[in-house]
C-alpha positions as CSV (number, residue, x, y, z in Angstrom):
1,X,-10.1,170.6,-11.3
2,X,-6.9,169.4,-10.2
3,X,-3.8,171.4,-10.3
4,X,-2.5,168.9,-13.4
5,X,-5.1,169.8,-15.3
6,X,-4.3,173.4,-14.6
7,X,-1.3,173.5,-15.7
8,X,-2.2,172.0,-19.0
9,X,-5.0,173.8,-20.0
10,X,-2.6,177.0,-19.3
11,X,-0.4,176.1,-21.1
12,X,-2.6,174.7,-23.7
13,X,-4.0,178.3,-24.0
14,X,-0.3,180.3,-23.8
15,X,1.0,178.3,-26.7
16,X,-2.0,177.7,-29.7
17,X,-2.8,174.4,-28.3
18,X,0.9,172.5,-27.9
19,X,2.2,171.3,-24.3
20,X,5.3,169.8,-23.2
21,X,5.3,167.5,-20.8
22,X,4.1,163.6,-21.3
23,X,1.5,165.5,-24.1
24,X,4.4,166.6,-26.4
25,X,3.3,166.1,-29.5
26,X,-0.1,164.4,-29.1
27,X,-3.2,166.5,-30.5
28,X,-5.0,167.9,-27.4
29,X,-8.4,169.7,-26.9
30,X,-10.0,171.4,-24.4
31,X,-13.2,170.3,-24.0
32,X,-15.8,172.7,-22.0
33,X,-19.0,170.8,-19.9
34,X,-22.0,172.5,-18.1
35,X,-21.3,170.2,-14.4
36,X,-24.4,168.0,-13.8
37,X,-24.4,169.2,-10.4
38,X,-22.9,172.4,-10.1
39,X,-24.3,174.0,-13.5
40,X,-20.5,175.6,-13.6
41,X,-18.2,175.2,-16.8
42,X,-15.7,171.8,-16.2
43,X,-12.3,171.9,-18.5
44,X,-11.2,169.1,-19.6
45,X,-8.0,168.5,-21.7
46,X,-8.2,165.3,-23.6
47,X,-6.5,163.6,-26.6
48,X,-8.2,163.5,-29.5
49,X,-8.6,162.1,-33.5
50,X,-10.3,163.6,-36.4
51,X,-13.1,161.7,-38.4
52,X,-14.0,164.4,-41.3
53,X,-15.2,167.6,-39.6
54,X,-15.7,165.7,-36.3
55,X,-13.4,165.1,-33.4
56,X,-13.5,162.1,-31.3
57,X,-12.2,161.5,-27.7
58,X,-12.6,158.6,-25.7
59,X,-13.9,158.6,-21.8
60,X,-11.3,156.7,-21.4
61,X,-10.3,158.0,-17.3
62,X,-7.1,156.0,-18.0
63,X,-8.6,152.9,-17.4
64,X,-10.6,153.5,-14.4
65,X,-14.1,151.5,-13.1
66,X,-15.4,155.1,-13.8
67,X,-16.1,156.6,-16.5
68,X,-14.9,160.5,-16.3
69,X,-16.9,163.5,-14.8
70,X,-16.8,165.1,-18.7
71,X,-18.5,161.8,-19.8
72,X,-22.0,162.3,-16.9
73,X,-21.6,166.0,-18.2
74,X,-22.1,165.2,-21.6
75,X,-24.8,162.8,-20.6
76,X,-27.2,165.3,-19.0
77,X,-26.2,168.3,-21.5
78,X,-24.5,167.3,-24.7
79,X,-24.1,170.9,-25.4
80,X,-20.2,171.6,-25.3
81,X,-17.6,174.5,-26.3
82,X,-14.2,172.8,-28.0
83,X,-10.8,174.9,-28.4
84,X,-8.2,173.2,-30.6
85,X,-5.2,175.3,-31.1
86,X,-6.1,178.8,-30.9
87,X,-9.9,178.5,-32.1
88,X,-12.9,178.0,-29.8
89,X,-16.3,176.9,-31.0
90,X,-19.8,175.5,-30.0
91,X,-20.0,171.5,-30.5
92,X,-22.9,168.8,-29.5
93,X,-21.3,166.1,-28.1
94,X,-22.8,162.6,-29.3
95,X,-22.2,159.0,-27.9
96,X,-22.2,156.3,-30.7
97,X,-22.1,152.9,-30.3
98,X,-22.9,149.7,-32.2
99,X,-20.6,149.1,-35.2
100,X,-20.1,153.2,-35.2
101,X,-18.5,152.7,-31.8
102,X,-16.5,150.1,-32.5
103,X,-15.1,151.6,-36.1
104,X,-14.0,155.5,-33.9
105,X,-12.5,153.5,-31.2
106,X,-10.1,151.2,-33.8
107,X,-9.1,154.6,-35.5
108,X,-8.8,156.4,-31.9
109,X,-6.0,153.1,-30.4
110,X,-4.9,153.0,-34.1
111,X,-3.4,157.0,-33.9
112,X,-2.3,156.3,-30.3
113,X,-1.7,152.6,-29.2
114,X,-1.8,153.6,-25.5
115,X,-5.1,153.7,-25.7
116,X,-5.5,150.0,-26.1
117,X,-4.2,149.9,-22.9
118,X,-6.7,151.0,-20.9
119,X,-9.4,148.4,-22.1
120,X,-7.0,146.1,-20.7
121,X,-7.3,147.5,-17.1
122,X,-10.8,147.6,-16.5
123,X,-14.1,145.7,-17.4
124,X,-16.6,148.5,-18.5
125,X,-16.3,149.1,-22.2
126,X,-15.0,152.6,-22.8
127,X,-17.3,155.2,-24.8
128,X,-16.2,157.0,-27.7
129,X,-17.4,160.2,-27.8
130,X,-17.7,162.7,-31.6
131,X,-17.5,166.4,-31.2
132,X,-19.7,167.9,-33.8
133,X,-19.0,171.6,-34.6
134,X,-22.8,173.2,-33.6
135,X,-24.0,174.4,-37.3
């Protein structure tokens, strides 16, 4: 995990979920992956919107050729932990796509426009991923 990341996921943790930084203000997650190879728990802190009781992030590896290590986590164990402010809980992470796909990822550029950005910068089309709380 790079040193960045770090950072933000202590901080993240030392204040119910708010950063400074380039994140002030946007509405962060930590999302927990079993590593494909390593079988260890990844961190990842991503930006994130609400669609009823779901949340919805976007493998979006600012507009990189490659999707991001979370996203071939998810793929080979869908089984996930999400904190969002102060509360942690189990989650199955599940990859829409289709119409679904399309409709998550217009709300997702819609709440941040920056977003948009990134399909601009690359040629693979970027998955939209929903975090559904485990029942």
């Amino acid at each position: 995990m790079s040193s960045f990341n770090e950072k933000i996921i202590e901080e993240f943790r030392q204040n119910a979920g708010r950063v400074a930084g380039p994140f002030a203000g946007v509405e962060l997650l930590l999302l927990t992956t079993t590593g494909r190879h390593s079988g260890q728990p990844r961190i990842a802190p991503l930006a994130y919107t609400a669609d009823g009781d779901d949340l919805v992030v976007a493998a979006s590896n600012g507009g990189s050729d490659r999707h991001p290590d979370w996203y071939y986590n998810i793929q080979d164990d869908a089984t996930v932990t999400v904190e969002v402010g102060e509360r942690s809980y189990p989650a199955t992470a599940v990859i829409p796509d289709g119409p679904e796909r399309d409709r998550l990822w217009a709300a997702h550029v819609a709440a941040m426009p920056n977003f948009a950005d990134y399909e601009t910068v690359t040629d693979r089309p970027i998955p939209v991923v929903v975090l559904r709380p485990a029942s």
